[in-house]
N, C-alpha and C positions, 0 to 999 in steps of 0.2 A: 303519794301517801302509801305507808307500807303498813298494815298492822299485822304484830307478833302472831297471830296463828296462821297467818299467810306462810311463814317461815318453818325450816326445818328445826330450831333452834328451841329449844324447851326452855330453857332461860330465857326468851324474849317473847312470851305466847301472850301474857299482860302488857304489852310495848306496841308503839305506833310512832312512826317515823315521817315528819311533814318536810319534805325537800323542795327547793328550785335552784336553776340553775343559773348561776351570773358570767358574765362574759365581759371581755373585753374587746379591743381591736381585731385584734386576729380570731376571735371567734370565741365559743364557751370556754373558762376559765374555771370555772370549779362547782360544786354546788354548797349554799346553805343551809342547816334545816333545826329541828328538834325534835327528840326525840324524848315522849313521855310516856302516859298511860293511855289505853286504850279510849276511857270517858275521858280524855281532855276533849277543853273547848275548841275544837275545831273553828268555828264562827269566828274565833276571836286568832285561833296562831295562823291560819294559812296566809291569811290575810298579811299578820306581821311577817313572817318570813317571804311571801313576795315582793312585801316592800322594802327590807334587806336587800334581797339578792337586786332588785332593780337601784339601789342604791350604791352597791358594789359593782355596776356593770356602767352607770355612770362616774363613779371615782377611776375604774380601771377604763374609760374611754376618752380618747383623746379630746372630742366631743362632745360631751356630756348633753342630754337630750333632757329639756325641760320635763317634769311628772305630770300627768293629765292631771286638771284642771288648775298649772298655774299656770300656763302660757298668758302671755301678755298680749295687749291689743294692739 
């Protein structure tokens, strides 16, 4: 997470940026994120954008790795 007054950038001082990173076989692939206001709900995006990028890292694996708590018995 990056927020705007972290930054040199005077246009992005009200800004907050929530990233992770998703991969594939050969390793990280890219990252996804959002980028809003400072008060956003964090509680509520980190959360979504981890379970994106873990979603992209199972699409892009050859393998695709069950999400905790659905594995089966």
């Amino acid at each position: 997470m990056v927020l705007g007054s972290e930054t040199s950038l005077r246009d992005l001082k009200d800004l907050a940026a929530v990233t992770a990173t998703y991969a594939g076989d050969e390793g990280p692939a890219g990252r996804v994120g959002i980028i809003g206001p400072t008060r956003m709900d964090y509680a509520r995006v980190i959360p979504l954008v981890e379970l994106t990028a873990e979603a992209l890292t199972q699409t892009l694996s050859s393998e695709p790795t069950p999400r905790s708590g659905t594995e089966k018995e």
